[in-house]
C-alpha positions as CSV (number, residue, x, y, z in Angstrom):
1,X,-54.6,24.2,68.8
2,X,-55.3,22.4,65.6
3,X,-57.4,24.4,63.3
4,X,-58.9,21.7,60.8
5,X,-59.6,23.0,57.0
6,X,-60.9,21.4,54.2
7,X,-58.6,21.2,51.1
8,X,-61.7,23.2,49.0
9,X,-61.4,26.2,51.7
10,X,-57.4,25.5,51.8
11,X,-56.3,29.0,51.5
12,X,-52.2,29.1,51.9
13,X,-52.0,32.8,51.6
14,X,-52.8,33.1,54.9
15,X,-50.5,30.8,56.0
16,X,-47.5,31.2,54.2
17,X,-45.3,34.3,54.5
18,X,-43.5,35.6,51.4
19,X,-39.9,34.0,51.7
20,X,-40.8,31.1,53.5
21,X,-39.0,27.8,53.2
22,X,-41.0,24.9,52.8
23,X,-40.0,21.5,54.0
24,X,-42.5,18.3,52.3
25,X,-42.8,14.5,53.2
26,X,-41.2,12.9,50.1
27,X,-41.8,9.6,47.7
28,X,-44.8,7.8,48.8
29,X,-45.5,9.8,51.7
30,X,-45.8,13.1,49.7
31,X,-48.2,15.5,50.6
32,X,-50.0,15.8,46.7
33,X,-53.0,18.1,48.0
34,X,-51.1,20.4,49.7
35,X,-48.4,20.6,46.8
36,X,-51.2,20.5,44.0
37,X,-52.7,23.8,46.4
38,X,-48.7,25.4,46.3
39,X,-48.0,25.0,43.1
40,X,-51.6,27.0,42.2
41,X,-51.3,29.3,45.2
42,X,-47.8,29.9,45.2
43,X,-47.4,32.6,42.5
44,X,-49.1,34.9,44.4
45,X,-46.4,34.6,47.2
46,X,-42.9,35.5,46.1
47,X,-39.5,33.8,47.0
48,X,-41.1,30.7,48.6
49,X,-38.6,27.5,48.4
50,X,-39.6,24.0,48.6
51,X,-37.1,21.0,49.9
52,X,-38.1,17.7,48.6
53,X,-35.5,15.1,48.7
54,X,-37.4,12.2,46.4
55,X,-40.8,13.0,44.5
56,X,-42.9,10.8,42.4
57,X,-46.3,12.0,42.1
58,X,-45.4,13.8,38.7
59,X,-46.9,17.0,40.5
60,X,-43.0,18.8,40.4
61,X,-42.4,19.2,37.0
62,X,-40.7,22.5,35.4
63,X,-43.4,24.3,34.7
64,X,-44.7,24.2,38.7
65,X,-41.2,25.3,39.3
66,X,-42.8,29.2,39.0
67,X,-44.4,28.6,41.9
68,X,-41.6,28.3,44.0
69,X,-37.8,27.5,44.0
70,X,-37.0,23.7,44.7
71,X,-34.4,22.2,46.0
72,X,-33.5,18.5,47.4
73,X,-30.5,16.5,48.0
74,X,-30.3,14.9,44.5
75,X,-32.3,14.2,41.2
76,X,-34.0,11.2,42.2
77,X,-37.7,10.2,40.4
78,X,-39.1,13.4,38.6
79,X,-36.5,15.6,39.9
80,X,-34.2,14.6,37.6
81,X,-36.3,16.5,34.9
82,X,-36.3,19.7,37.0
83,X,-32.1,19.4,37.1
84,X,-32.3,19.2,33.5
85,X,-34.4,21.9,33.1
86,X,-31.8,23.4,35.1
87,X,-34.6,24.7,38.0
88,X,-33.8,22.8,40.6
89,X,-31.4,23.8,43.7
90,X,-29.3,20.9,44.7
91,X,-27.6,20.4,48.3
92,X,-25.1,17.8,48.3
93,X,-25.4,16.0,51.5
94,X,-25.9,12.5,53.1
95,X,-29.4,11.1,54.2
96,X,-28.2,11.5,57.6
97,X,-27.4,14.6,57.9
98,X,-30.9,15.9,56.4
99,X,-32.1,15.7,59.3
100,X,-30.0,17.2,61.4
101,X,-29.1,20.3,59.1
102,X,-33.0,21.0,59.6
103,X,-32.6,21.3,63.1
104,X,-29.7,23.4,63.1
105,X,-31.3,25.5,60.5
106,X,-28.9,25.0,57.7
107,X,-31.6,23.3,55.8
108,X,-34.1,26.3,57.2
109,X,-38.0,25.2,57.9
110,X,-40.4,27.6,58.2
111,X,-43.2,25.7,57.4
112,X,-43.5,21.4,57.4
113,X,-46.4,20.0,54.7
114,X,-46.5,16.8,56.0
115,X,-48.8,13.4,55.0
116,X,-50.5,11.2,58.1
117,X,-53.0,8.7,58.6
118,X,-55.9,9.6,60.9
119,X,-55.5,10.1,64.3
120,X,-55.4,6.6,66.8
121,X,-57.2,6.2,69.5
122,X,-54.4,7.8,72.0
123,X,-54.9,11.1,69.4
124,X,-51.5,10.6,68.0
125,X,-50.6,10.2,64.0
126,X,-49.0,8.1,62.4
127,X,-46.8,9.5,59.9
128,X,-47.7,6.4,57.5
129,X,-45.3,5.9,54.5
130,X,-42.2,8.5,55.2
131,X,-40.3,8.9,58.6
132,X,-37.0,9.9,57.5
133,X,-36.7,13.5,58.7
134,X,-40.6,14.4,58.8
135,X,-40.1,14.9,62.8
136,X,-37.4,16.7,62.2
137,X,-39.3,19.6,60.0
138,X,-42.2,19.3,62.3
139,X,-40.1,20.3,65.1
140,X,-38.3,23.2,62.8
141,X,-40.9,24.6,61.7
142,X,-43.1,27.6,62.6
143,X,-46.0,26.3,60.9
144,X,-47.5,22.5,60.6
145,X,-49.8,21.5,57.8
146,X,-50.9,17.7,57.6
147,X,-52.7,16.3,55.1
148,X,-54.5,13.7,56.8
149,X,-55.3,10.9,54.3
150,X,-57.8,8.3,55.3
151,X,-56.0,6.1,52.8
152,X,-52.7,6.3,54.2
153,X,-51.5,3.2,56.5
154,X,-51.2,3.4,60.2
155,X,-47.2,2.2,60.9
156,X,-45.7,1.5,63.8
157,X,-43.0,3.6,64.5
158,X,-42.5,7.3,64.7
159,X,-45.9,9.3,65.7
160,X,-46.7,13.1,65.7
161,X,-48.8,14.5,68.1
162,X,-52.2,15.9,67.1
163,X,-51.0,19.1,69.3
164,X,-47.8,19.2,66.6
165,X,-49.9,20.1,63.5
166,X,-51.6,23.5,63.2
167,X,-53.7,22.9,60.1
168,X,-55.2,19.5,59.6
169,X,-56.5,18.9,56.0
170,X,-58.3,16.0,55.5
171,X,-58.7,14.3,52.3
172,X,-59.5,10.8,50.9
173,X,-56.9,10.1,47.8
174,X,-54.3,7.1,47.3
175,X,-51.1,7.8,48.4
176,X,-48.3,7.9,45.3
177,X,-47.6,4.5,44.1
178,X,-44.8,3.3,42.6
179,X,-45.1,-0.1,41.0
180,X,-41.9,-2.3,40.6
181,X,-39.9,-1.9,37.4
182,X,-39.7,-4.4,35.1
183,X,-36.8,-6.5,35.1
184,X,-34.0,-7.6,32.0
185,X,-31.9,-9.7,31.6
186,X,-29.0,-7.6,32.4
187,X,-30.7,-6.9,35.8
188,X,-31.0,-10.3,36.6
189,X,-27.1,-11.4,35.3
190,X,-26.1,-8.6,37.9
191,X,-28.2,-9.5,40.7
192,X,-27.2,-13.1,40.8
193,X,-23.8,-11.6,42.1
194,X,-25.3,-9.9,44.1
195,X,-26.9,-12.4,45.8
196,X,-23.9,-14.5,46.2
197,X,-22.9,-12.3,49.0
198,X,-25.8,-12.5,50.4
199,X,-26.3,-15.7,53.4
200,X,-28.5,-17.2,56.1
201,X,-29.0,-15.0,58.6
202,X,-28.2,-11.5,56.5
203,X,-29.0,-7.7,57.7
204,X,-29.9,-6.6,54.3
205,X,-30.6,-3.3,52.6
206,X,-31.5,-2.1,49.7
207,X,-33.0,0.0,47.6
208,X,-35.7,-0.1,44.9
209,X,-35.4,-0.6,41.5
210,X,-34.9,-3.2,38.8
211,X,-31.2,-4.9,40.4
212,X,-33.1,-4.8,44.1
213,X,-36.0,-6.3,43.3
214,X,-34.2,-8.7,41.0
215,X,-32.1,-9.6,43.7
216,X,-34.7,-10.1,46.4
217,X,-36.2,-12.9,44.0
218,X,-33.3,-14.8,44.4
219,X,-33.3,-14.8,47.9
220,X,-36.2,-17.6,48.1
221,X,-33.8,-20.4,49.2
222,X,-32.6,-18.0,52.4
223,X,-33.4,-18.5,56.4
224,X,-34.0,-15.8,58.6
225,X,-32.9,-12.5,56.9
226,X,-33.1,-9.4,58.6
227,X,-33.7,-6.1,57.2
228,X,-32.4,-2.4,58.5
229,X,-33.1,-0.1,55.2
230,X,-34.0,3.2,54.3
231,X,-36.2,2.6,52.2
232,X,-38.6,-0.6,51.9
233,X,-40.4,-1.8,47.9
234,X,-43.0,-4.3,47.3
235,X,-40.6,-7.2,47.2
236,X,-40.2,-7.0,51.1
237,X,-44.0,-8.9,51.1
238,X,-43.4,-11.7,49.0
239,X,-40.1,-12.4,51.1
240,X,-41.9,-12.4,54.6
241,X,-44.8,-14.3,52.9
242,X,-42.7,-16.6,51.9
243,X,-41.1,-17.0,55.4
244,X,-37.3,-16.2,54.1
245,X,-37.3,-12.5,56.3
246,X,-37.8,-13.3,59.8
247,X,-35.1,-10.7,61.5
248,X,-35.0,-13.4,63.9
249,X,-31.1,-14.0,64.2
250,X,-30.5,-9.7,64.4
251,X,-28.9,-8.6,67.8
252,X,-31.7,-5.9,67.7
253,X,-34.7,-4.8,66.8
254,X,-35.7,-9.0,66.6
255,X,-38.3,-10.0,64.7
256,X,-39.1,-6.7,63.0
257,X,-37.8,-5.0,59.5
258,X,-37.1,-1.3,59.9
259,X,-37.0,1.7,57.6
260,X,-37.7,5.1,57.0
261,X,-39.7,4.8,54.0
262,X,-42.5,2.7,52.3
263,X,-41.8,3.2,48.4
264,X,-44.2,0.7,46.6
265,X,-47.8,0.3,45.9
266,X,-51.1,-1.0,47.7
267,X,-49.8,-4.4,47.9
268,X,-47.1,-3.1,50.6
269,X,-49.1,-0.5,51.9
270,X,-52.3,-3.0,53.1
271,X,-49.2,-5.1,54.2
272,X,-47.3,-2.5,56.4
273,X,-50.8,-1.1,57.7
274,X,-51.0,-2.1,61.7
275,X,-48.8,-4.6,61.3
276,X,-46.1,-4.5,64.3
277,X,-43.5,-6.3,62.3
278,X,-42.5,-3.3,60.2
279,X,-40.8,-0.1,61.8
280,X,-40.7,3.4,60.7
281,X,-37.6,5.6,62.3
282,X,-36.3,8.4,61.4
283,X,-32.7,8.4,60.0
284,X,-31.1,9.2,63.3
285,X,-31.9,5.5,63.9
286,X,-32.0,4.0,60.3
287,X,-28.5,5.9,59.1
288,X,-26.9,5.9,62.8
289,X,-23.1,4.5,63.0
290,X,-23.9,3.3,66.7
291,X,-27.1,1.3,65.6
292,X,-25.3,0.1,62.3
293,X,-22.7,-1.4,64.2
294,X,-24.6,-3.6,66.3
295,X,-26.2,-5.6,63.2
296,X,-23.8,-8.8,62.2
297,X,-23.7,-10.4,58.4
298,X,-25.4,-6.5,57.3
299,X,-25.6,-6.9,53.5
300,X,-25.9,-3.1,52.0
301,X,-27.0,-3.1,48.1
302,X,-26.7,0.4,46.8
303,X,-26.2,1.7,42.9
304,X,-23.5,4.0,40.9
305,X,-23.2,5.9,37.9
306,X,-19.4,5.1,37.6
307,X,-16.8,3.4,39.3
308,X,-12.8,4.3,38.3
309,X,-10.0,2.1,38.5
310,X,-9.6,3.0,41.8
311,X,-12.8,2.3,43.5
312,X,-13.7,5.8,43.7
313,X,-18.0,6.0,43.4
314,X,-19.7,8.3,41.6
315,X,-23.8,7.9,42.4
316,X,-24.4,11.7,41.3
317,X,-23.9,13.2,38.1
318,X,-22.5,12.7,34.5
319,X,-21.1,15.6,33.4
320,X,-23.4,18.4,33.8
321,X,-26.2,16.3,34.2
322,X,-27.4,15.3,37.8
323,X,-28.7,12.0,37.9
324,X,-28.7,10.8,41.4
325,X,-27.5,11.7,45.1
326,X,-25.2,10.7,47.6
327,X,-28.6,9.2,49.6
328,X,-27.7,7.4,52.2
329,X,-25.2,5.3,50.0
330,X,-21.9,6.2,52.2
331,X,-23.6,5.4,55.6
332,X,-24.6,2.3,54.6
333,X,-21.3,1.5,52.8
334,X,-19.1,1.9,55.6
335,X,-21.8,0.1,57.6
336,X,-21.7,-3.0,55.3
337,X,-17.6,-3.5,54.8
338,X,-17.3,-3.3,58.7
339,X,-19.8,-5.4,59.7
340,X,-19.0,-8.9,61.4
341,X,-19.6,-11.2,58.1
342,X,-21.0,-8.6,56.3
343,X,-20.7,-6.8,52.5
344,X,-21.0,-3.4,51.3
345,X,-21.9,-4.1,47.4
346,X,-21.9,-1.7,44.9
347,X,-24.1,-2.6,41.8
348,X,-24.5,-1.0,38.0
349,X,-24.5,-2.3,34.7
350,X,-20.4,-2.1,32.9
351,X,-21.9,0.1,30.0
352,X,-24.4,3.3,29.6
353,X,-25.9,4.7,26.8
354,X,-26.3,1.4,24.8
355,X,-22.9,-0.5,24.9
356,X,-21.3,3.0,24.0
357,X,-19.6,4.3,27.4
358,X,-18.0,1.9,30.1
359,X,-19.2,2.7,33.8
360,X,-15.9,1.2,34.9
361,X,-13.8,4.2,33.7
362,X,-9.9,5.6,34.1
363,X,-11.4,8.7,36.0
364,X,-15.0,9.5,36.8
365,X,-16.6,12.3,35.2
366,X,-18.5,13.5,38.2
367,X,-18.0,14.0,42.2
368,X,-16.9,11.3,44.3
369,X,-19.6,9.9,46.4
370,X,-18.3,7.5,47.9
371,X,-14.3,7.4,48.5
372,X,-12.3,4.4,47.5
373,X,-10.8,4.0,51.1
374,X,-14.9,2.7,51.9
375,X,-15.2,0.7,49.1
376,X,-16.2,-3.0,49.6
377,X,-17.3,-5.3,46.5
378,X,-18.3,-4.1,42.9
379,X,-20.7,-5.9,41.2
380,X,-21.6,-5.7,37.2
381,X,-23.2,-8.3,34.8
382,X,-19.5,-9.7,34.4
383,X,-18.9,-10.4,38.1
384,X,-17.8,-9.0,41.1
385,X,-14.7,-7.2,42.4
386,X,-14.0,-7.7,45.9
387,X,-11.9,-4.7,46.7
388,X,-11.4,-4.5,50.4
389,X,-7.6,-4.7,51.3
390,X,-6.4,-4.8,47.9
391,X,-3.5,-2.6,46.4
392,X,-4.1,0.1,43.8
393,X,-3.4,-1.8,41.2
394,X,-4.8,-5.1,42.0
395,X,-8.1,-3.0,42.5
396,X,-7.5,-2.0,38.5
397,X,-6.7,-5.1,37.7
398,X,-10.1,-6.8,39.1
399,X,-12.3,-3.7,37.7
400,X,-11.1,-4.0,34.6
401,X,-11.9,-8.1,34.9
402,X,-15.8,-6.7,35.3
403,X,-15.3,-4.4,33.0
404,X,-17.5,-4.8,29.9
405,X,-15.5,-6.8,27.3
406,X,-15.9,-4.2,24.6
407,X,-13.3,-1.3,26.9
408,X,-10.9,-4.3,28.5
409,X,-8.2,-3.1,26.5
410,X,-8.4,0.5,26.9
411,X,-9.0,0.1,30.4
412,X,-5.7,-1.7,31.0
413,X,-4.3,0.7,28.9
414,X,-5.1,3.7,31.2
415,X,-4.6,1.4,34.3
416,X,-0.8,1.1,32.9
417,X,-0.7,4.8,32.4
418,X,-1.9,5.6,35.6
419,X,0.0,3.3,37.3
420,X,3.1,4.6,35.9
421,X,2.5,8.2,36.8
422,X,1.4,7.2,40.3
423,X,-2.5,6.7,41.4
């Protein structure tokens, strides 16, 4: 039975157990009352852990990290300062697979905090702006505690059971926001290759950011795209405003955009709120092979850190520092490059750190996120390498052609070398 407790009586010694691992609804749909009450609370119960695979709110910095050990799939929003602080415990792992590793307990749950909108009319909640593996921790875990937010959109999609949640906490606060970023001129040279690959009729998805958003402007001249995403941004509205995303021509799911998660601000949030058109699923439907391989023309637009020569990805780390995650970039890669008429496109910008290091490099300085046998196209400022079914060292050849100007010669330098010794 649901036992409902407001946040000012919110007492979580009595329901956390010393050791307990905590599982939280991340980005927009992030619990902030019941992390705000853990990261005060917390101290007074040792070895708690906390698995948070995006966060926003600005609540998780290094100094909350006393309260309890966190750890996420990547440094993505303000987790990156927690990996430089060097506090934060990262698993590397696929999107898909978060999921799943909860229910087999490799990613162990004792307790979901979870963020819904107040209960419908059949009693059931809608778990608003996050799907992704939210039912997954709810079904883990020993404990529920939703923080049910009267400012939170009801979605279609996946629902939780008002039986499912064992402390309801309401509360009235807007959910985290997180307003487009501001576009350059370097986003918008790299999105108009982008957009080249992208036609009437497209399965697109993307991310957010500068290059999506940037790319989703261009898109105004389109017919009926489609969309199948993890993750949805405010430029989703203008689009369907606009009458360009109809997800008419998809094979399924017609005539409605789906994702796991709402990352934006009110504009998307008052958009997504009742309307059928819009579907939350959890990733065994978003990131699923099976359902991936039914959509025709799918477009995927993920990011890197660095690219080699070879087409090897890296979307994770520089050097010691963790910048990013494997996300869901390889599902959707592999996805994209086999689908009938479709691209798998990998943007970034040719340099970092201000024209002084090329992101098309001789040999990546961190992991391999995505392997060069699933690489499709390749996309900087400079153009786009089409890599699919090339040799070795026609892939060098057209990286270094998108390679910033500046490292052209060095790069065919080192693609001579390595060509010599063998890739």
């Amino acid at each position: 039975m649901t036992a409902t407790v407001a946040l000012a009586d919110l007492d979580l010694r009595t329901i956390l157990r010393p050791g307990d691992h905590i599982v939280a609804g991340q980005a927009c749909g992030e619990p902030t009352a019941l992390i705000e009450a853990l990261i005060e609370q917390g101290p007074e119960l040792p070895d708690l852990s906390l698995f948070i695979a995006t966060s926003f709110s600005g609540l998780l910095t290094p100094a909350a990290a006393k309260a309890f050990r966190p750890v996420s799939m990547g440094a993505i929003g303000a987790l990156r300062a927690l990996a430089k602080a060097n506090v934060l415990d990262v698993i590397p792992c696929h999107v898909s697979r978060v999921g799943p590793m909860i229910e087999a307990g490799a990613i162990p749950c004792d307790v979901a905090f979870v963020q819904v909108a107040p209960a419908a009319e059949d009693g059931t909640h809608s778990l608003g702006l996050i799907s992704d593996h939210v039912l997954a921790a709810v079904r883990a875990a020993r404990v529920v505690v939703a923080e049910v937010n009267d400012r939170v959109p009801r979605t279609a999609g996946v629902r939780i059971a008002a039986a499912e949640i064992d402390y309801a906490v309401p509360v009235s606060r807007d959910p985290v926001q997180v307003p487009p970023a501001p576009i350059t001129e370097l986003d918008e040279e790299i999105a108009r290759h982008v957009a080249e690959f992208i036609g009437d009729g497209s399965v697109l998805q993307v991310g957010i950011g500068a290059v999506p958003d940037a790319v989703l402007r261009l898109l105004g001249d389109r017919r009926d795209l489609g969309v199948h995403s993890g993750m949805l941004g405010d430029g989703l509205v203008d689009l369907v405003e606009a009458g360009v995303i109809t997800n008419a021509r998809k094979r399924i799911d017609a005539g409605v955009s789906i994702t796991g998660a709402l990352i934006g601000t009110d504009r998307l949030y008052r958009f997504a709120d009742g309307n059928e058109r819009i579907r939350m699923c959890d990733t065994a439907y978003t990131h699923d092979p099976a359902v991936l391989a039914r959509l025709d023309r799918l477009v995927t637009v993920n990011s890197a850190v660095e690219v080699d020569l070879t087409g090897q990805v890296n979307a994770e780390q520089s050097g010691a520092a963790y910048l990013g995650g494997s996300g869901g970039q390889v599902d959707f890669v592999r996805a994209g490059a086999r689908s009938p008429g479709g691209h798998a496109v990998v943007a970034l910008p040719a340099t970092a750190r201000g024209g002084t290091v090329s992101r098309i490099t001789a040999a990546l300085a961190g992991p391999v996120t995505t392997a060069r046998s699933d690489v499709d196209v390749i996309v900087t400022e400079f153009g786009a390498a089409e890599l699919a079914g090339q040799t070795l060292a026609e892939r060098a050849r057209r990286l270094v052609a998108v390679a910033h100007p500046d490292f052209r010669d060095d790069l065919e330098r080192a693609a001579s070398e390595i060509q010599r010794r063998g890739f």
